[in-house]
Chimera marker file (.cmm) of the C-alpha trace (Angstrom):
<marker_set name="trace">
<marker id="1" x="-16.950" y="9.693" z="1.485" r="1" g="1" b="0" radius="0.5"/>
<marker id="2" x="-16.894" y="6.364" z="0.267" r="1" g="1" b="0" radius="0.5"/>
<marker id="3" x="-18.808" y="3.322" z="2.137" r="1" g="1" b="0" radius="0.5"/>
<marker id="4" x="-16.373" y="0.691" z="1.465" r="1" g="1" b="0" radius="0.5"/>
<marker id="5" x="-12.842" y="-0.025" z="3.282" r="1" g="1" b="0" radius="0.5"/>
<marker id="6" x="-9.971" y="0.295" z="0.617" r="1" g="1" b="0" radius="0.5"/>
<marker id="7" x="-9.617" y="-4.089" z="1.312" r="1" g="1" b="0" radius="0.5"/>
<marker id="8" x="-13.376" y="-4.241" z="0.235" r="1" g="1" b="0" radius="0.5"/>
<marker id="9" x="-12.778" y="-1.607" z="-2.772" r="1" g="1" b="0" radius="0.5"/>
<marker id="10" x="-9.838" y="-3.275" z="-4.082" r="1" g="1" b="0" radius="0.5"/>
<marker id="11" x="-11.508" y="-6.986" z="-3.225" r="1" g="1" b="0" radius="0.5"/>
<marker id="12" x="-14.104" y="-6.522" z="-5.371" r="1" g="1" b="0" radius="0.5"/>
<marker id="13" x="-12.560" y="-4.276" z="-8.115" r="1" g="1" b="0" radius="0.5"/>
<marker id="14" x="-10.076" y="-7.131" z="-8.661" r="1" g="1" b="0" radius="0.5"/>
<marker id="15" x="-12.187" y="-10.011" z="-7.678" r="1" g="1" b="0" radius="0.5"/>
<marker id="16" x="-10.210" y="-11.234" z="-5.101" r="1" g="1" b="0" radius="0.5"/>
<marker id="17" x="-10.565" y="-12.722" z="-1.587" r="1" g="1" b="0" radius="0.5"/>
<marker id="18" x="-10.964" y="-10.712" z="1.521" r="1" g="1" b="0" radius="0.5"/>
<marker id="19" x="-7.980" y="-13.284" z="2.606" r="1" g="1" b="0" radius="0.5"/>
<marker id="20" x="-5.874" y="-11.866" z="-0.280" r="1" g="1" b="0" radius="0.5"/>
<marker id="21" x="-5.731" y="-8.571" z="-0.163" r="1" g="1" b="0" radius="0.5"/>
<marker id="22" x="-2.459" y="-8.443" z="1.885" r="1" g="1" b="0" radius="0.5"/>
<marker id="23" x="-0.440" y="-10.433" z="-1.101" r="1" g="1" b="0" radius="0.5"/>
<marker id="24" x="-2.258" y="-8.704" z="-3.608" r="1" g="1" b="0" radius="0.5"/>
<marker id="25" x="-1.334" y="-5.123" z="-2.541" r="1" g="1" b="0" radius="0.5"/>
<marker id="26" x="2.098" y="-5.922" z="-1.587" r="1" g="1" b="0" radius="0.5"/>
<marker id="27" x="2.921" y="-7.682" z="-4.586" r="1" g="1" b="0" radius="0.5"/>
<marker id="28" x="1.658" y="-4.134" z="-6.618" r="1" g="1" b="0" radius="0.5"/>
<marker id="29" x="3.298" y="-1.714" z="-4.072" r="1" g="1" b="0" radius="0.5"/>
<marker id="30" x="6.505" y="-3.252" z="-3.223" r="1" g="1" b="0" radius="0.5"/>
<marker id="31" x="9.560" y="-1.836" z="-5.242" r="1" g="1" b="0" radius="0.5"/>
<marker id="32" x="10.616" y="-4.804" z="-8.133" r="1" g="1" b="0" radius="0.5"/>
<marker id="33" x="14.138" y="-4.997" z="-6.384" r="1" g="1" b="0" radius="0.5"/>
<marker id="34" x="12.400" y="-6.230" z="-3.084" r="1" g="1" b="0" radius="0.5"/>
<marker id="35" x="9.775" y="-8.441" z="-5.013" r="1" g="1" b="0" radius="0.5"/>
<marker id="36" x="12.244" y="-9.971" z="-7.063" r="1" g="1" b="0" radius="0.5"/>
<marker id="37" x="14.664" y="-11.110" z="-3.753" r="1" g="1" b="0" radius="0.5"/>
<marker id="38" x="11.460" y="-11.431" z="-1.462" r="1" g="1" b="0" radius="0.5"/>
<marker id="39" x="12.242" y="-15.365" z="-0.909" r="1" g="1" b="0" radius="0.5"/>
<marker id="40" x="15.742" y="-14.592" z="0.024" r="1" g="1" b="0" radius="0.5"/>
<marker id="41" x="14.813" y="-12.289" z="2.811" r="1" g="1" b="0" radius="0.5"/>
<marker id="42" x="12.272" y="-14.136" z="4.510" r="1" g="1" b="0" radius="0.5"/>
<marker id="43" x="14.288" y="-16.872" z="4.774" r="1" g="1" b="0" radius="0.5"/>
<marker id="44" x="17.264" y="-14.503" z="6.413" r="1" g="1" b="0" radius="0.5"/>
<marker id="45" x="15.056" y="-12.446" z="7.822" r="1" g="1" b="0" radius="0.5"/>
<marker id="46" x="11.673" y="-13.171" z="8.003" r="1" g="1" b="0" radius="0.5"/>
<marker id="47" x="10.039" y="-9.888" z="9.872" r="1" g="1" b="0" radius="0.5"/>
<marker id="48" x="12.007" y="-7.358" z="7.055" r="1" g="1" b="0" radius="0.5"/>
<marker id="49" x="8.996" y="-6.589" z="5.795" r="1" g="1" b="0" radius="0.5"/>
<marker id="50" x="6.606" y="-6.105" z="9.375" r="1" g="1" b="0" radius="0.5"/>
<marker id="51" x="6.237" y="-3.505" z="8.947" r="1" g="1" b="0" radius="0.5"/>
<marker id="52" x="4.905" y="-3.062" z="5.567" r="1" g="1" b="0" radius="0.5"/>
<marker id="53" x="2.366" y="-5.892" z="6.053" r="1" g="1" b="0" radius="0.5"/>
<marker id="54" x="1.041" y="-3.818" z="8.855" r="1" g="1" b="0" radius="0.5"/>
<marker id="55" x="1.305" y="-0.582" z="6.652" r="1" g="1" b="0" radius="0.5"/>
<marker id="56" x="-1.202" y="-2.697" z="4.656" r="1" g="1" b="0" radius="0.5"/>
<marker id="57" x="-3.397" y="-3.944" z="7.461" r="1" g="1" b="0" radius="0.5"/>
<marker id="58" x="-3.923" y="-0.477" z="8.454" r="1" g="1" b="0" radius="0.5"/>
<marker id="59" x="-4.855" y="1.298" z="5.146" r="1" g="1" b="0" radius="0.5"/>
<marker id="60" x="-7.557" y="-2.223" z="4.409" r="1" g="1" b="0" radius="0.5"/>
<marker id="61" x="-9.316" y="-0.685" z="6.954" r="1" g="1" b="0" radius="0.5"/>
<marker id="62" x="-9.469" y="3.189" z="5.734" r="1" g="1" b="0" radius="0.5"/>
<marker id="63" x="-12.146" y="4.776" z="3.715" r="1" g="1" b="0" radius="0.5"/>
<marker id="64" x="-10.548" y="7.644" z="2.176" r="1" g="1" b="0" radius="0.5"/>
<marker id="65" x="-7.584" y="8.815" z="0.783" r="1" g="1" b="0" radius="0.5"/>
<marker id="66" x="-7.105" y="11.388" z="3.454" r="1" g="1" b="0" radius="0.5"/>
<marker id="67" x="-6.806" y="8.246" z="5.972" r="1" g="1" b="0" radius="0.5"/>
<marker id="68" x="-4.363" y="6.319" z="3.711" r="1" g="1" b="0" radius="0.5"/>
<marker id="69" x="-2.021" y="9.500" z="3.213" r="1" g="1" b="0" radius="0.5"/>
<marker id="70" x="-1.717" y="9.865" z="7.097" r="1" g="1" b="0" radius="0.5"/>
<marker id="71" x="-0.640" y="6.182" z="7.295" r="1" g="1" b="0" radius="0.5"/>
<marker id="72" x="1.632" y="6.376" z="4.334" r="1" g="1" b="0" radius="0.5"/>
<marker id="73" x="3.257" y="9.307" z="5.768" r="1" g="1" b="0" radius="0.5"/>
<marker id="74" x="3.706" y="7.787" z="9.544" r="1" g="1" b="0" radius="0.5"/>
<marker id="75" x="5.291" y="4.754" z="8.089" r="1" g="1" b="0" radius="0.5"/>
<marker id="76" x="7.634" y="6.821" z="6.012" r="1" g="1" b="0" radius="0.5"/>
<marker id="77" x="8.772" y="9.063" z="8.695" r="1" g="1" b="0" radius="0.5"/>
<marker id="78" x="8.759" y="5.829" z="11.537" r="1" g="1" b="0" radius="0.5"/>
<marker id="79" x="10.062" y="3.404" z="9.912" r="1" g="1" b="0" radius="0.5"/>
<marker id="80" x="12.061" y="4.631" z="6.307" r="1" g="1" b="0" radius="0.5"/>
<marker id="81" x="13.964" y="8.040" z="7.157" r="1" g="1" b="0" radius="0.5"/>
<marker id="82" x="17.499" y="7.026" z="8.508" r="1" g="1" b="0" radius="0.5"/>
<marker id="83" x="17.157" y="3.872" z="7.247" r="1" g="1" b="0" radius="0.5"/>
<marker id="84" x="19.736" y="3.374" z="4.397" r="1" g="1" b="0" radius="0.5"/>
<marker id="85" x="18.307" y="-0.241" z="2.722" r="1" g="1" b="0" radius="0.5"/>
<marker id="86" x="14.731" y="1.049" z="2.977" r="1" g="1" b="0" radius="0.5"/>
<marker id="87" x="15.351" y="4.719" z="2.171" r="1" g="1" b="0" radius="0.5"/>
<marker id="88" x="18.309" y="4.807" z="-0.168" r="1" g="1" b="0" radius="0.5"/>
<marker id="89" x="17.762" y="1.516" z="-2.190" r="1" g="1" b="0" radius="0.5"/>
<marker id="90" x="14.130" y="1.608" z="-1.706" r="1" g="1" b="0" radius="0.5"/>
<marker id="91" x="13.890" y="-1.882" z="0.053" r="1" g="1" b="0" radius="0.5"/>
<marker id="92" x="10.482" y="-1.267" z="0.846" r="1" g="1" b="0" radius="0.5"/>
<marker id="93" x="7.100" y="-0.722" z="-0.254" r="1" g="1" b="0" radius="0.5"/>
<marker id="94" x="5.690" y="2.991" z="-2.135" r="1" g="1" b="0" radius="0.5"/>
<marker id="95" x="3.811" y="4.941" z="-0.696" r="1" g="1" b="0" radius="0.5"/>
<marker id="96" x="3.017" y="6.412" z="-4.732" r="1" g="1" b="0" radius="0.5"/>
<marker id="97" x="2.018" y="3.192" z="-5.824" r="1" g="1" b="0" radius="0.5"/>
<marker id="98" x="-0.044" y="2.772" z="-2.835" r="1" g="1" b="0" radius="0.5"/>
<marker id="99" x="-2.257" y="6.366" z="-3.158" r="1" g="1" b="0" radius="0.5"/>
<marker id="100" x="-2.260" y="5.658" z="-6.718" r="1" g="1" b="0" radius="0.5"/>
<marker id="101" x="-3.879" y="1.972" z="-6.122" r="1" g="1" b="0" radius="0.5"/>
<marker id="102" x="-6.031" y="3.561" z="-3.595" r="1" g="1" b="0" radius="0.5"/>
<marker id="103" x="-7.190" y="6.618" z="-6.181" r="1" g="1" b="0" radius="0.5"/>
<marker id="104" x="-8.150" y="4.560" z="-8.811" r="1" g="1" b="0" radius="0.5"/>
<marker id="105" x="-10.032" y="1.904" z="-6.744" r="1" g="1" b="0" radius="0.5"/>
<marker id="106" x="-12.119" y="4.660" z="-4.380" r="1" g="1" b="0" radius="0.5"/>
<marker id="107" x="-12.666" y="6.823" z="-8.332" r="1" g="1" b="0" radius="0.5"/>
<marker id="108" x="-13.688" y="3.273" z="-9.418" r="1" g="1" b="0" radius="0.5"/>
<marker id="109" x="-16.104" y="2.501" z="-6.917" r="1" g="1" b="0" radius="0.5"/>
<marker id="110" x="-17.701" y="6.791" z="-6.941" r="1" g="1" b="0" radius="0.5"/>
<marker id="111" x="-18.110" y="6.453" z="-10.296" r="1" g="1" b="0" radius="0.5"/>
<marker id="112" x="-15.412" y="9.189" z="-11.199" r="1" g="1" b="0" radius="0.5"/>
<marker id="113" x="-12.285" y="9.311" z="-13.101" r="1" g="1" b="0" radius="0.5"/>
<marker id="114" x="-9.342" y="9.001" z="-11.717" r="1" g="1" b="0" radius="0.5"/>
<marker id="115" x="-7.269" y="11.825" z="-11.765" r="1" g="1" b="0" radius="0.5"/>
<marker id="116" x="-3.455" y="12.702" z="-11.511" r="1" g="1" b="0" radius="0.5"/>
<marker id="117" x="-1.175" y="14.741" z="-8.700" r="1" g="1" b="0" radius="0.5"/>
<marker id="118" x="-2.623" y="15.108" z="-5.960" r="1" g="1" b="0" radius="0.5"/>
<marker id="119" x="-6.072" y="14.827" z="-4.905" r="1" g="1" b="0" radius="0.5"/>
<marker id="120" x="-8.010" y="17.834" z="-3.433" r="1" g="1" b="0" radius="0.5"/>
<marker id="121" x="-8.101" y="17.535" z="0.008" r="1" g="1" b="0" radius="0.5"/>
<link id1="1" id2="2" r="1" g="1" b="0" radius="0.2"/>
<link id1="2" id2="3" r="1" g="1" b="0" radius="0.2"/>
<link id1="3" id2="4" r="1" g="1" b="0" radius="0.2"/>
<link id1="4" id2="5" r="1" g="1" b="0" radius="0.2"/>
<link id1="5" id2="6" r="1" g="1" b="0" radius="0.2"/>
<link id1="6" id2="7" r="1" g="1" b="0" radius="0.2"/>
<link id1="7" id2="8" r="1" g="1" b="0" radius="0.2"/>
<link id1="8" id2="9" r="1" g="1" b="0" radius="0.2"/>
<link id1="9" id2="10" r="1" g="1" b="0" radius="0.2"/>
<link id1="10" id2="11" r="1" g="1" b="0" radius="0.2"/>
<link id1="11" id2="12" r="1" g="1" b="0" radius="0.2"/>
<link id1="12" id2="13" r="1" g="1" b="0" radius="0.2"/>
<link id1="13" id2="14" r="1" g="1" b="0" radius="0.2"/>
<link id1="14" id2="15" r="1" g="1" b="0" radius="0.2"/>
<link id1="15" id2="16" r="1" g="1" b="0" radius="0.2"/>
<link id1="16" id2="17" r="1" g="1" b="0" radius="0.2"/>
<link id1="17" id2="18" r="1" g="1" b="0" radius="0.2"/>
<link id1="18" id2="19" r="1" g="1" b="0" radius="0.2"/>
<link id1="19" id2="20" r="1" g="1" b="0" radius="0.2"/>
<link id1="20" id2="21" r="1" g="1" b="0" radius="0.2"/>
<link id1="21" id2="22" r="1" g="1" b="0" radius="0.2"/>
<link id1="22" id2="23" r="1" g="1" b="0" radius="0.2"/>
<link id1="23" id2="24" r="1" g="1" b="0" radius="0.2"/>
<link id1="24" id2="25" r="1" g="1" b="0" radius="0.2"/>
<link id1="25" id2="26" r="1" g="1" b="0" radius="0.2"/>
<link id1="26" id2="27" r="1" g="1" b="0" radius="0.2"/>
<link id1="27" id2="28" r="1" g="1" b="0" radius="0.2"/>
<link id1="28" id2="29" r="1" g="1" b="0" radius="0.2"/>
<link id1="29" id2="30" r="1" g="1" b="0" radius="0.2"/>
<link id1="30" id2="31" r="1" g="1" b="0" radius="0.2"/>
<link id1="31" id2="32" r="1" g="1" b="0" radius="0.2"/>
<link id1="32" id2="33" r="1" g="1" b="0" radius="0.2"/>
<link id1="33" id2="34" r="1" g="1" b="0" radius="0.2"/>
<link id1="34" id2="35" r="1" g="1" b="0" radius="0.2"/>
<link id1="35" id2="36" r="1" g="1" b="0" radius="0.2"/>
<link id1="36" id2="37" r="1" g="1" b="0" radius="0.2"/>
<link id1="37" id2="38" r="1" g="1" b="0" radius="0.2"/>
<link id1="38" id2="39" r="1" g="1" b="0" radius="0.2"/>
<link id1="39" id2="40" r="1" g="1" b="0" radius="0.2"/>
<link id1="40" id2="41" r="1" g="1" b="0" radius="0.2"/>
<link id1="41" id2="42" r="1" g="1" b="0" radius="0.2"/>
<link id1="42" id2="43" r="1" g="1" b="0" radius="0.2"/>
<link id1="43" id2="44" r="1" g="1" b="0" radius="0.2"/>
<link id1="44" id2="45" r="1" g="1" b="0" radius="0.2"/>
<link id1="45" id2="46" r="1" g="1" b="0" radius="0.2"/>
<link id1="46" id2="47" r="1" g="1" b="0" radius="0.2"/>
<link id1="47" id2="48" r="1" g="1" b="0" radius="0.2"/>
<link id1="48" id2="49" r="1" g="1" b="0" radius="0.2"/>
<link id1="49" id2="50" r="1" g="1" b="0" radius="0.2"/>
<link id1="50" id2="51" r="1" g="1" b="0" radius="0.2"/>
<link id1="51" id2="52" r="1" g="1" b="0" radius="0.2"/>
<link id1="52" id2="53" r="1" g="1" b="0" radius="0.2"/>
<link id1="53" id2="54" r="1" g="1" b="0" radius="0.2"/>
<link id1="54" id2="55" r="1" g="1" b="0" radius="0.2"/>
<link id1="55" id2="56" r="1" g="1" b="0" radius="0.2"/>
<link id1="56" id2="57" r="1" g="1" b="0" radius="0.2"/>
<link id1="57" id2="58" r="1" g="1" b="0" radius="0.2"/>
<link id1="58" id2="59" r="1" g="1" b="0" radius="0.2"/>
<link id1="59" id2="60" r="1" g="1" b="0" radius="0.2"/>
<link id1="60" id2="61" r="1" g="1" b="0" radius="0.2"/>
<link id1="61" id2="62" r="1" g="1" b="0" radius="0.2"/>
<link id1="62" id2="63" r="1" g="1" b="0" radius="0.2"/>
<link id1="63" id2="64" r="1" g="1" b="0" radius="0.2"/>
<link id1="64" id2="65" r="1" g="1" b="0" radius="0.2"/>
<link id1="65" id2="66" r="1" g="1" b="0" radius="0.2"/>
<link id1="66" id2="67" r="1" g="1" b="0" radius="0.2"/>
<link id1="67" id2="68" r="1" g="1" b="0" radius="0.2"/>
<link id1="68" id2="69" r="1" g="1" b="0" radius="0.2"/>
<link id1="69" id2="70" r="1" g="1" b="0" radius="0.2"/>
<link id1="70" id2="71" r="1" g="1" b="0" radius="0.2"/>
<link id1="71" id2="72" r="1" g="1" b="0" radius="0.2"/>
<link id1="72" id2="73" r="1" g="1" b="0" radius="0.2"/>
<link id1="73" id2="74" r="1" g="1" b="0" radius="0.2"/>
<link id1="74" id2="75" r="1" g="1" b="0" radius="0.2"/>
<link id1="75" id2="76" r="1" g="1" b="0" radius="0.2"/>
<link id1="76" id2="77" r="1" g="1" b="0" radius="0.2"/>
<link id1="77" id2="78" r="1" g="1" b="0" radius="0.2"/>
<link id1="78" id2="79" r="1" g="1" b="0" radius="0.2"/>
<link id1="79" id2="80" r="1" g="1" b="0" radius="0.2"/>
<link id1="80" id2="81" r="1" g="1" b="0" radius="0.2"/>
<link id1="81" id2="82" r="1" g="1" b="0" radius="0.2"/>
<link id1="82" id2="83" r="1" g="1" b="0" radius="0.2"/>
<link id1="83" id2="84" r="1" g="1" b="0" radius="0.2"/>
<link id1="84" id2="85" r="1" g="1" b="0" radius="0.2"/>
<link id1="85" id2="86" r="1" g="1" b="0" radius="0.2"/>
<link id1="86" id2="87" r="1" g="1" b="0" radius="0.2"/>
<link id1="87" id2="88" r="1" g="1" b="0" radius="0.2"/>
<link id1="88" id2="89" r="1" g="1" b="0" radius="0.2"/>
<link id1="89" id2="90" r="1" g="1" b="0" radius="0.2"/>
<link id1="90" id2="91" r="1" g="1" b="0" radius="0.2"/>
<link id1="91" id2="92" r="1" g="1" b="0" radius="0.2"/>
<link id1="92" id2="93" r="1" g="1" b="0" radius="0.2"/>
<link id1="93" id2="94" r="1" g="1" b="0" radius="0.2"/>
<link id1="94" id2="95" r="1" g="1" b="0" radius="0.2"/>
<link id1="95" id2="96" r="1" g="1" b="0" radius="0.2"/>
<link id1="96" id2="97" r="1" g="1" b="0" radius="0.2"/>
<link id1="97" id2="98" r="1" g="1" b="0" radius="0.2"/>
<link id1="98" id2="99" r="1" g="1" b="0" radius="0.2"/>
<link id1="99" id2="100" r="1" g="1" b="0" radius="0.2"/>
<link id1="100" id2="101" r="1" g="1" b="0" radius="0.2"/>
<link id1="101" id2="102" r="1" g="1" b="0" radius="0.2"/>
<link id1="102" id2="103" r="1" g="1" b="0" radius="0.2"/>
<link id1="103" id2="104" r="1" g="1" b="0" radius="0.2"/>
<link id1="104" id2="105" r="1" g="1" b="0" radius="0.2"/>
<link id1="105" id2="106" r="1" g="1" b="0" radius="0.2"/>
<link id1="106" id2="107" r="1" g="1" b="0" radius="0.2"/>
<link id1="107" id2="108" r="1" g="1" b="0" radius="0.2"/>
<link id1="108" id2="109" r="1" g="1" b="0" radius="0.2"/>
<link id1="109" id2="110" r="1" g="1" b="0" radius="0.2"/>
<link id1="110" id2="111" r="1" g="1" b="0" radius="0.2"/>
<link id1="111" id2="112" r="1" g="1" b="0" radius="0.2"/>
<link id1="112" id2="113" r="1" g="1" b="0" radius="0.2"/>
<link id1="113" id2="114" r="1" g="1" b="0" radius="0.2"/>
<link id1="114" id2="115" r="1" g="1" b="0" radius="0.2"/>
<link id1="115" id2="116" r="1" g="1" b="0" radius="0.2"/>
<link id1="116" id2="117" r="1" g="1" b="0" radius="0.2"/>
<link id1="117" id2="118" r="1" g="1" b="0" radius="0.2"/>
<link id1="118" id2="119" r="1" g="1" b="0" radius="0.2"/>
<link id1="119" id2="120" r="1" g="1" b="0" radius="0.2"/>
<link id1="120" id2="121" r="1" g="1" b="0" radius="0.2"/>
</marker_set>
């Protein structure tokens, strides 16, 4: 069980501020198609990406990777099945990326090595 939130973990791992851990993980999660037209859509439409923001609000405050699978997978189901730009062309952000980010901070922080597939559970 690790002590620190996953915004702590990755805060001080990368030596950022508490205040930019939103940008930070969105910018490494998001698919390149959706950071490289990001501008575009917030100024068309500038709640597109709610509710990945909030994905990200919500796994900041988890402390295992148990907690950020369950909010990966509730935002996948909610929010990306059925929903053609976000589930076919992968307008959105990954839920790999994001358990891999979240694996190698929280084996960072233990101590361990990070390790690949899936972790025990």
């Amino acid at each position: 069980m690790n002590s620190k939130t996953l915004k702590e973990a990755v805060c001080h791992q990368y030596n950022i501020e508490e205040r930019d851990f939103e940008k930070f993980v969105l910018k490494r999660t998001l698919f390149l198609r959706v950071r490289l037209i990001r501008p575009l859509i917030r100024f068309f439409y500038p709640d597109y990406l709610f509710n990945e923001r909030r994905l990200v609000e919500k796994i900041g405050k988890t402390t295992n990777l148990r907690e950020i699978q369950g909010e990966v997978d509730f935002y996948q189901h909610k929010y990306v099945v059925n929903f053609v730009l976000k589930e076919a062309l992968r307008f959105r952000i990954s839920g790999m990326k994001i358990m891999s980010l979240a694996n190698q901070v929280f084996a960072t922080e233990n101590g361990t090595s990070t390790t690949t597939g899936n972790s025990p559970a």
